[in-house]
N, C-alpha and C positions, 0 to 999 in steps of 0.2 A: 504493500500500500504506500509507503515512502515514496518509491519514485513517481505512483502514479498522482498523489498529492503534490511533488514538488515540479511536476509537470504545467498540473492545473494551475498552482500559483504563479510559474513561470510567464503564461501565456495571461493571464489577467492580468498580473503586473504591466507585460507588453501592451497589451492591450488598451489599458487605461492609461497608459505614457501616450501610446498613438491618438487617442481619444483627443487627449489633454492638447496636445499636438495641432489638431484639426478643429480647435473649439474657437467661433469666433471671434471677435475682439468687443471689446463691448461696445454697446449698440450708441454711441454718444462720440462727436468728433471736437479735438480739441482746437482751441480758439485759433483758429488761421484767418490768413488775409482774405477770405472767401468770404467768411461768420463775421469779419468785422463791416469789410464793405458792404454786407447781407443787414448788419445793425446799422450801418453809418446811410442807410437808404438806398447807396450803387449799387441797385440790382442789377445790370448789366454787366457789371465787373463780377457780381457776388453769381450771375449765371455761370458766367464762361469762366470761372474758378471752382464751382462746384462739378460744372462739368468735366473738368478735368480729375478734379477728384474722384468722380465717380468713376474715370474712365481707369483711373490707378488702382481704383478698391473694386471693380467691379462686382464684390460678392459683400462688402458693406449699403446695407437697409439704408441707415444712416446718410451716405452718400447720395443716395439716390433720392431720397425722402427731400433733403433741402435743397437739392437741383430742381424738384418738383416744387416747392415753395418759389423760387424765385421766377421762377419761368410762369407760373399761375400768376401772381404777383405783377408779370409785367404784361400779362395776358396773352402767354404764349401755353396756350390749352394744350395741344397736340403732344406740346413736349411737356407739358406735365402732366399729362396724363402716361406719358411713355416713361416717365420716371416714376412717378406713384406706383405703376404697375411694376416696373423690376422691385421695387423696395418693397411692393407686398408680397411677390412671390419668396421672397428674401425671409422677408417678418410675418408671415399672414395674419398674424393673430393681433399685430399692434393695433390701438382705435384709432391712435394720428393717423396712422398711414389711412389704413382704411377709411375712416373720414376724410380725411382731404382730396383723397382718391374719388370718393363720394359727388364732394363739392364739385370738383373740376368736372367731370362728366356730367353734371345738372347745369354749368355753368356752360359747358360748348353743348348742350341739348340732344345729348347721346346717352341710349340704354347702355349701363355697365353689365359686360356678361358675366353670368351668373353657372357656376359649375352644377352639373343636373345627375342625381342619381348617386349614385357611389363616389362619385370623384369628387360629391359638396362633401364628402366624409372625409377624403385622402387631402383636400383642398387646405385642412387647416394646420397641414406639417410641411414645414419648409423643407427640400432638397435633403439638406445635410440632415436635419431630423429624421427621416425615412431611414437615409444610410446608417446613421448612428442606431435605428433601434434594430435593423434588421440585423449589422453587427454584435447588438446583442443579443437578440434572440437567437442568432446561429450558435455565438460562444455560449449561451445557457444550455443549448439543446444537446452541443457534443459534450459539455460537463457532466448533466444530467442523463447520457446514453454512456459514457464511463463510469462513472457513478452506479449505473447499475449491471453493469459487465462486471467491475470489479468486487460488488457488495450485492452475492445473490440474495440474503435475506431481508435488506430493504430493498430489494429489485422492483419491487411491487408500488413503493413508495416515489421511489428516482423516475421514472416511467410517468407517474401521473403530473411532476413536477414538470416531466420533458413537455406535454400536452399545451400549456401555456405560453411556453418557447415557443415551439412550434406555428403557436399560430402569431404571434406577434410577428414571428420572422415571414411568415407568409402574407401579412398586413404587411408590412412595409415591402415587401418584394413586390407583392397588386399593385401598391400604391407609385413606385418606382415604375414599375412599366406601363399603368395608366401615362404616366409624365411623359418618358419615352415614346409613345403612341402620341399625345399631341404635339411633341414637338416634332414630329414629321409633318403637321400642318402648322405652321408657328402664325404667330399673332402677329398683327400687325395695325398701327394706328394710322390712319389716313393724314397726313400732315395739310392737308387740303382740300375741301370738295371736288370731287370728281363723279360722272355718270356709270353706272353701271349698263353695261350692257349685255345684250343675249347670245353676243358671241363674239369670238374675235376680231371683230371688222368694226370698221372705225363708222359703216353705215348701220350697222346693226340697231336693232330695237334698243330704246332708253328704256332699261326697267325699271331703276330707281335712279337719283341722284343724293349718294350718299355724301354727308358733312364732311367739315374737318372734324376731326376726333373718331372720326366710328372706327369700331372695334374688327378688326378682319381676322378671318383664317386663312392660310395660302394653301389652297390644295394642289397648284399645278401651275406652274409654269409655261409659256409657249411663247418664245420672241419676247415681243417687249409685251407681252399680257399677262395678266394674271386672272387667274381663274381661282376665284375668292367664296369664302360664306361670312354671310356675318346675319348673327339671330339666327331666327328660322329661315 
């Protein structure tokens, strides 16, 4: 039993170093020339310094969240709402983010899509949270199936323990490749009004004539077209 204990704690220890490793910085950016021209009113200086930042941290909420402020701020909707949206897929669960996310899309007169079915479930763990629980739930699952290899008279016990591993790791692996499946159709914000049409020809039928801001999916590509949904 020795080795196979100083195995398990070998690989936790690892484990939770990599963890610690991979954990984000916290969610609050310190005072730069961005946050002060952002205070001192130059939002045009306080955009194109947050955009930069954002463009350095790309997996910092934070970054993204006050590039979305200032660019709302000088009423450039499009791009704050393409900032709101990376900093909630980031943080989904913050109310800033989500409120102002909110604002801006009532503010340029567009429905914010809303995840339908299963995926409003998967919807409220950011990226790395998925990865982080199915990393755990894999590492509980093979502790929990040595555990009872090694110790047949709680075999019975370890087993029922592996059953809630098991399914966490299989929640986050759904939830992971739901993600994976849309982003083969990625999102995209209209930075402009543009007409939709019924086909790729520049005579074709006007079906709608969607805003600046509306919410796209790109299912397909052809030349310079896109071949889009957005809503139903």
């Amino acid at each position: 039993m020795k080795p196979l204990c100083l195995f398990l704690s070998c690989y936790l220890i690892l484990f939770l170093f990599s963890a610690a490793g991979q954990a984000p910085a916290a969610d609050a950016l310190a005072a730069t020339d961005a946050a002060k021209a952002y205070d001192a009113g130059d939002l045009e200086t306080a955009a194109r310094l947050f955009a930069a930042t954002a463009d350095a941290a790309p997996h910092s909420a934070s970054a993204h969240y006050n590039l979305g402020n200032a660019c709302f701020r000088l009423g450039r909707l499009p791009e704050a709402l393409q900032a709101y949206r990376c900093a909630e897929r980031l943080s989904p669960r913050d109310p800033d983010i989500r409120r102002n996310l909110a604002l801006a899309a009532a503010a340029a007169g567009v429905p914010l899509p809303e995840p339908a079915g299963v995926r409003k479930l998967f919807a409220v763990f950011a990226a790395k949270e998925l990865q982080t629980l199915l990393r755990c739930g894999y590492l509980a699952l093979v502790a929990f199936l040595l555990l009872a290899f090694a110790l047949p008279a709680a075999r019975r016990a370890f087993l029922l323990a592996a059953l809630p591993a098991a399914l966490l790791a299989l929640f986050a692996l759904a939830a992971l490749a739901f993600r994976a499946a849309d982003a083969r159709m990625p999102e995209r914000i209209l930075s402009e009004e543009i007409p939709a049409r019924s086909a790729p020809l520049a005579d074709a039928t006007t079906l709608a004539t969607l805003p600046a801001g509306t919410f796209l999916r790109v299912r397909e590509t052809r030349g310079g077209w896109l071949s889009v949904r957005s809503g139903d």
